[in-house]
N, C-alpha and C positions, 0 to 999 in steps of 0.2 A: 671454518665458518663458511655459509656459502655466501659466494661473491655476490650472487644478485641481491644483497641485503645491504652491500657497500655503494648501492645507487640509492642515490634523493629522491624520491618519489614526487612525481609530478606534483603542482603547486596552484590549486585553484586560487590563491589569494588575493591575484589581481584583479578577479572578481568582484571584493571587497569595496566598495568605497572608502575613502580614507575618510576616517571619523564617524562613519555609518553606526558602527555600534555604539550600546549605549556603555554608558561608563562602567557599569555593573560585569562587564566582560572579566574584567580584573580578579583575575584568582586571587583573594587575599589566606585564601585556605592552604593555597600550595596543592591543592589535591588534583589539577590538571583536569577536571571535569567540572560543569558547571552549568545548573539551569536557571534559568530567569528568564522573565519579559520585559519586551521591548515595547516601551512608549515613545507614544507619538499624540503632541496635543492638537483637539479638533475645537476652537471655542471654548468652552465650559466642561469639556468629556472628553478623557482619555481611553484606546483602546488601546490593549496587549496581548503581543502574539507571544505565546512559550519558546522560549529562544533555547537549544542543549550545544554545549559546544563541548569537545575534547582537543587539548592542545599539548602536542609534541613537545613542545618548548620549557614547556616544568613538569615535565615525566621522565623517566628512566627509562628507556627502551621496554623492560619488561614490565613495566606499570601503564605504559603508555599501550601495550598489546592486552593490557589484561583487561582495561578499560574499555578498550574498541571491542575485544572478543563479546564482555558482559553486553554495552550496550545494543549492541547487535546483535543479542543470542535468541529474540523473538523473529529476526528474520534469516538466521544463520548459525551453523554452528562453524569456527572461522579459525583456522590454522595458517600459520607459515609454511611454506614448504622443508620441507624436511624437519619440519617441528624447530625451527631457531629462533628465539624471539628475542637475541642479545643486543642486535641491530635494529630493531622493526622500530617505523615511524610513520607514524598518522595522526591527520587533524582533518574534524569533522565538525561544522557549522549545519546544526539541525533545525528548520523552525515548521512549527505546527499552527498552519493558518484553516483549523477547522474540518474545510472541506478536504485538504491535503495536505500533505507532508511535504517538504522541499528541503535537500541534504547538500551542502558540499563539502568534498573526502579528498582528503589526497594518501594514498599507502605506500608502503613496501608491497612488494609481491607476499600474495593471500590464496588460501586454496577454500572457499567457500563452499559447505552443505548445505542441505535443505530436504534433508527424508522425510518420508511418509510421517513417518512419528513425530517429528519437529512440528511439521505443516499442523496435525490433527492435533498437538498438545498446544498450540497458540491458537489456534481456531480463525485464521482471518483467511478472508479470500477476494484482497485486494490488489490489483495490478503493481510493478515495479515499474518504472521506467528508466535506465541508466543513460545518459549520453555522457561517451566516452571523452573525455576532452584532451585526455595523452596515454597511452600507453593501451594495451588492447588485452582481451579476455576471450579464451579457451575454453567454453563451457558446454554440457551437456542437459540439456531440457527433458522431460521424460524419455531417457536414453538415447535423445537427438542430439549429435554432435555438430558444433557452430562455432561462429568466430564473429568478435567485434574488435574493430577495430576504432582505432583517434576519428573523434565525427561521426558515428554510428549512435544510433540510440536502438537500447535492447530493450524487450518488453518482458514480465516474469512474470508469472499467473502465483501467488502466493498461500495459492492452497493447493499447489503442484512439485512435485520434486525437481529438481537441479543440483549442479555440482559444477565447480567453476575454476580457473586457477590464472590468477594475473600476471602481467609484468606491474613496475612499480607503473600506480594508475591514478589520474585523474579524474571525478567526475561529479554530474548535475546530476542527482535523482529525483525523483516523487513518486510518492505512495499515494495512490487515488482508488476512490472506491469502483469497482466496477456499473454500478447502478448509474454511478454521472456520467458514462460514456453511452452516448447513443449508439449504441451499435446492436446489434441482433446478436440471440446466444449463440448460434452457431458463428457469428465471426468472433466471439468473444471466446470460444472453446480454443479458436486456431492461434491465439497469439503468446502462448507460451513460447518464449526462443524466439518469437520473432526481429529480427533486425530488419532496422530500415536505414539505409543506406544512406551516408549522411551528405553522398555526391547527388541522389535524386532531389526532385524539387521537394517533395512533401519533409525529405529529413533536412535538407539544408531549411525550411519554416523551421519546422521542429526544432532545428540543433540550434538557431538564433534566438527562438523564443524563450527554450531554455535558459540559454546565459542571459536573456536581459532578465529573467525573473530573477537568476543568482544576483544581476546587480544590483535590482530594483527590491531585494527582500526587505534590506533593514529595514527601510522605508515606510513597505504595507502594514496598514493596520487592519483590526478585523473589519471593516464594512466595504474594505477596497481588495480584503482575501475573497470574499463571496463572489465578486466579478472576477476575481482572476482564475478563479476557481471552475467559474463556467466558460471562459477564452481559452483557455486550459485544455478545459477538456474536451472542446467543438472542435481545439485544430489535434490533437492527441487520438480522436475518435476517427475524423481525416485522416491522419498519417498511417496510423496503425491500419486501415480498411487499404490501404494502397499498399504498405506493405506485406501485408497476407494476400493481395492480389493480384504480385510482381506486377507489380506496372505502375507507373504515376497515374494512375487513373481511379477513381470511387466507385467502387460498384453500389448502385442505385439503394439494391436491397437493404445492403451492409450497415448503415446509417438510418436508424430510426425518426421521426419527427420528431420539432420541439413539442408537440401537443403530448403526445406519446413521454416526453420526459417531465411533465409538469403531472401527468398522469402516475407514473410511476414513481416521482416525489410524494405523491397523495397516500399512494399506498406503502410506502416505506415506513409514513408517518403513523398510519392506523391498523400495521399489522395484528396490532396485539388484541384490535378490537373485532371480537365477536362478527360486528354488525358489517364487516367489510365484505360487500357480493359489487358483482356487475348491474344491482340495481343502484346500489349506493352511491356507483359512480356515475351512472346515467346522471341520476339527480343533482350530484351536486356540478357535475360538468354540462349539464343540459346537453348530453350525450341521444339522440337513438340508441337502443339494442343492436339495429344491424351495423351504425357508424360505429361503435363502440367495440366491436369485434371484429370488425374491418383495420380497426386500429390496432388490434393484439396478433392478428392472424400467422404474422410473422413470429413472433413469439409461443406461439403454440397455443394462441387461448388467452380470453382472460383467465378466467377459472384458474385454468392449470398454472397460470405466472403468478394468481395470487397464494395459490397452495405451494407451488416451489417455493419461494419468496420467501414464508412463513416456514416453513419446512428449514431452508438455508439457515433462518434465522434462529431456531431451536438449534441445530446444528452447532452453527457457534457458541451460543450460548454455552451450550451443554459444555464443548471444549475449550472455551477461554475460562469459566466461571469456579469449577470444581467442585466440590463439596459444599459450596456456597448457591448453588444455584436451584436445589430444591428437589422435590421428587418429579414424576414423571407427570405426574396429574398439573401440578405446578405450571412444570414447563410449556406441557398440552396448551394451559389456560391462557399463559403469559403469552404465548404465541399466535394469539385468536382462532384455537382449534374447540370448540365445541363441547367435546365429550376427548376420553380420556383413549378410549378404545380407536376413536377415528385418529386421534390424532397418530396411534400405534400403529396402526396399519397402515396407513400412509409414509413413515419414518420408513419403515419395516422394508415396502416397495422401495424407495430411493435410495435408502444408505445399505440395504442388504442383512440387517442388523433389528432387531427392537430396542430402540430406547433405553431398556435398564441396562439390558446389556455395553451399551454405547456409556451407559452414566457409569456404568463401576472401569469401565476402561480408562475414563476421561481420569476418574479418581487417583485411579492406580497411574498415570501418566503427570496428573499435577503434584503426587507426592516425589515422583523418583526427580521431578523437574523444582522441587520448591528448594533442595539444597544447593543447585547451582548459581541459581543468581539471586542474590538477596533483593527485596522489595524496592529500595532507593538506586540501585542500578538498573529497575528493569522499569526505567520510566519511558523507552520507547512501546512497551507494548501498551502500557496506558496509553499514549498515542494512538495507537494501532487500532484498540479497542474505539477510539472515541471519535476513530471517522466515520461519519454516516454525509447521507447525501440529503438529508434533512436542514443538517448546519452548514453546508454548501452554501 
């Protein structure tokens, strides 16, 4: 047996409040996974966050690996090293506050993928963010070799490849959409792999705010996830701009306006509508034509960010959805492209690909993927699916 599966894997638990969860925590199934929300009363109205937890403690070493592998097989495909799962132990506290995802994990040493085919058969392409809280990770970013260590927080681009392999590890994650960070796409291209150092000023903010959100979870409800959600991601957009820029320092660029982010909530929201041009936005922002493209210029355009955008969004569609999401004329419509022809040729220039061709791949990838994880274990990528920067 190998030894390193005879260590305890670090123990976020104290994170926990005692008596923070609700009573519903209680596996009366015995089945060591379990989802529910967490109420919290405001007056006369209750809100609830999606709570997932998996617990070591009424699992079998091999039920308890089989549970973590499924629930995390939208963002991983997850082995032990040397294939042993007789030892393996972990406990994961998940909650889905909307705008983002927010995890705490403690494991055994794991050796985590994430191939091309994984990426394109989930279809999402929201950032990771880990801060390590014990134990450190050996990982490989589109063939870039790196290391985080206890107080580092790493950044994952989730429609990118990696490969990863732990000691027994502690940690805070969130899953956030990349649209709620204000940052420019080119800073946004460079932060796969990136670590930020958790001895600089920006990751010692970072690595603190982290943990108080782990402490303060049970607690939030949905109208106080929407502000944490935008604190979140102002000091997350910071950090990450300082750490692709080695230096505790923001470069000016890197960091888009808030005007700019109220703007690109607008158009997140009426993709799907025909009628969305840079006059639209003039009007409904009492924008000028030349303010209004002074404000995209960094982004490459209105025009062109609202056709990528759109484009991105067909994209997923097409590979989260399957068989289910229509023909290409469908797609075209659903996605505020016009005609069926523009919206091909456009596909065609970005993904390298036409469209049908893109839809019988997605096809032929959500069948060879539907035997693996059955529908009531793959309640993280319904998460995954249902972060928009809308519900932020």
């Amino acid at each position: 047996m190998n030894s390193k599966f005879q260590r305890r894997p670090a123990d976020v638990s104290a994170l926990m409040p005692v008596g923070a969860m609700p009573r519903e925590l209680v596996d009366k199934e015995g089945t060591g996974s379990k989802s529910f929300a967490c109420v919290r009363g405001f007056g006369m109205k209750n809100r609830t966050v999606p709570i997932h937890q998996i617990r070591a403690d009424l699992l079998t070493p091999v039920e308890n690996f089989e549970q973590w592998r499924d629930s995390l097989s939208s963002l991983f495909e997850t082995l032990p090293p040397d294939f042993e799962a007789d030892a393996f132990r972990a406990d994961l506290t998940a909650y889905n506050f909307g705008g983002f995802l927010l995890g705490l994990s403690s494991a055994s040493p794991l050796v985590f993928r994430r191939d091309r085919q994984l990426a394109s058969a989930v279809g999402i392409d929201h950032l990771m963010l880990q801060l390590y809280v014990s134990g450190e990770c050996e990982f490989e970013a589109d063939g870039q070799a790196a290391r985080g260590k206890a107080g580092d927080v790493v950044c994952f681009d989730m429609s990118r490849q990696m490969s990863s392999r732990t000691s027994p590890l502690a940690t805070i994650s969130i899953v956030i959409p990349r649209e709620l960070l204000r940052l420019a796409p080119r800073t946004l291209d460079t932060l796969h792999g990136a670590v930020l150092d958790g001895e600089t000023t920006f990751g010692a903010l970072l690595r603190e705010h982290l943990t108080s959100m782990a402490r303060v979870a049970p607690q939030i409800d949905t109208n106080e996830s929407r502000l944490a959600a935008e604190v979140t991601a102002t000091l997350v957009a910071a950090s990450l701009s300082a750490a692709v820029s080695g230096r505790d320092a923001i470069v000016g660029s890197d960091l888009v306006g808030g005007s700019l982010q109220a703007i690109q909530s607008y158009i997140e929201r009426n993709l799907n509508n025909v009628a969305l041009s840079p006059e639209m936005l003039m009007r409904h922002f009492g924008l000028s034509r030349s303010a209004l493209y002074r404000t995209f210029e960094a982004l490459g355009g209105v025009a062109e960010y609202i056709r990528g955008r759109r484009l991105d969004r067909a994209f997923l569609r097409l590979n989260s959805a399957g068989a289910g999401r229509g023909s290409v004329s469908k797609l075209a419509f659903a996605c505020g492209f016009s005609t069926e022809a523009a919206f091909s040729r456009a596909f065609r220039q970005r993904f390298g690909m036409p469209p049908r061709e893109a839809l019988l791949e997605a096809d032929r990838r959500t069948l060879t993927r539907a035997h693996l994880v059955s529908p009531q274990d793959n309640w993280l990528q319904t998460w995954l699916e249902g972060l928009t920067l809308s519900s932020s």
